[in-house]
LOZATOR-838454 format. One line per field, with one value per residue (C-alpha): x, y, z; residue number from 1; residue in three letters. Coordinates in steps of 0.2 Angstrom, whole numbers, plus 5000, padded with zeros to 4 digits. Layout:
# residues N
xx c(X;...)
yy c(Y;...)
zz c(Z;...)
seq c(NUM;...)
type c(ALA;...)
//
This chain:
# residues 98
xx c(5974;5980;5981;5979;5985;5973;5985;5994;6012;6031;6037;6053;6054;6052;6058;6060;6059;6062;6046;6036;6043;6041;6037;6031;6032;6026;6027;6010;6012;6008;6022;6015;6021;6010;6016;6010;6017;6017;6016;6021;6025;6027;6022;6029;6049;6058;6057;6039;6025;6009;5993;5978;5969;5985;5991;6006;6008;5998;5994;6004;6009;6031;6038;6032;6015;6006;5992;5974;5957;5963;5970;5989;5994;5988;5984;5989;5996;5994;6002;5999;6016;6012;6022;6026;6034;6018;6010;5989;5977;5969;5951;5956;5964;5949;5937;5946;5946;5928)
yy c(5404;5386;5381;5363;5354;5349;5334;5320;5318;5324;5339;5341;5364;5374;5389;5405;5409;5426;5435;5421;5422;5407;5394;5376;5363;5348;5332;5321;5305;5310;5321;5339;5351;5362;5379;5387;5404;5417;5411;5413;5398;5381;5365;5351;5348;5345;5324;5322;5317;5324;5319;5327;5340;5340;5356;5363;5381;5397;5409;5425;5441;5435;5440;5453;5458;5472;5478;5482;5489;5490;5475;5471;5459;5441;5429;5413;5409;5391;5386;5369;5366;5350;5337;5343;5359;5370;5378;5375;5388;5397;5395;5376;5375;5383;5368;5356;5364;5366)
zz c(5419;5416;5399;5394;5381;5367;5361;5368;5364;5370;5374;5362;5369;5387;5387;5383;5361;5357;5353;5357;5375;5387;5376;5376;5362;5361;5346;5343;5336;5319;5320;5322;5333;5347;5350;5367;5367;5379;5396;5413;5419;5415;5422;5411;5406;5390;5387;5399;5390;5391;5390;5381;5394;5405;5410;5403;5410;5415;5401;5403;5395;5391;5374;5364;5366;5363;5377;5368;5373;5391;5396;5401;5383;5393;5379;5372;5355;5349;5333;5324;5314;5303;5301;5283;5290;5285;5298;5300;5296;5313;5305;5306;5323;5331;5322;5329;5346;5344)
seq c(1;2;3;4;5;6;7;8;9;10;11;12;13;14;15;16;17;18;19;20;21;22;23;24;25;26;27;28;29;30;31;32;33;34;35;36;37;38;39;40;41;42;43;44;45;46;47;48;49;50;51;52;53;54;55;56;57;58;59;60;61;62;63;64;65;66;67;68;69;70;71;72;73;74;75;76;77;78;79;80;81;82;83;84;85;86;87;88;89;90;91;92;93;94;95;96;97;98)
type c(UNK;UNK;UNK;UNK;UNK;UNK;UNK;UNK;UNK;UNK;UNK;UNK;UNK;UNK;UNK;UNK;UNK;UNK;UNK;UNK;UNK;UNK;UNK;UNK;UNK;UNK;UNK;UNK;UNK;UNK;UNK;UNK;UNK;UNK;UNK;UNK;UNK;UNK;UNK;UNK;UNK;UNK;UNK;UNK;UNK;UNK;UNK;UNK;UNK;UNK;UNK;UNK;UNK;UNK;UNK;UNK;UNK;UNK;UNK;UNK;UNK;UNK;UNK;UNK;UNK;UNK;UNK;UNK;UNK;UNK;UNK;UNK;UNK;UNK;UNK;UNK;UNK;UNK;UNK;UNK;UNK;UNK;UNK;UNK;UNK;UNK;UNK;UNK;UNK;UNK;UNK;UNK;UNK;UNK;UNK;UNK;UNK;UNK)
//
């Protein structure tokens, strides 16, 4: 699936982050940083700068995942890390997506 991106803002990362596996990071203006983790393709390159809704790659199964209830481990993680180097609460990503 494509995944789009719920922010504006540059991508500083594309590529591939350990566990994470292929990775996309992009900076807002504020200074927070969007993780996309887990994909299988990308569509954006290190330095572009993405707009909010603009696709950034396809959802995938890279890094370590762990298959449950049937499925192949597909999924998306998205992490908020704020711009005073904590990282947001899921319950509060998920309000703001909302």
């Amino acid at each position: 699936d494509p995944v789009p991106s719920p922010v504006s803002g540059k991508v500083l990362f594309v590529g591939k982050n350990g566990g994470f596996g292929k990775q996309v990071k992009v900076k807002t203006a504020q200074g927070n940083e969007v993780w996309f983790s887990h994909l299988d393709s990308f569509n954006v390159k290190k330095g572009d700068t993405v707009l909010k809704n603009q696709i950034v790659g396809k959802g995938g199964k890279s890094g370590k995942v762990i298959p449950l209830g049937g499925g192949d481990g597909s999924h998306l993680d998205l992490t908020v890390k704020m711009a005073n180097g904590k990282f947001m609460n899921p319950k509060t990503i998920a309000s703001k997506l909302a």
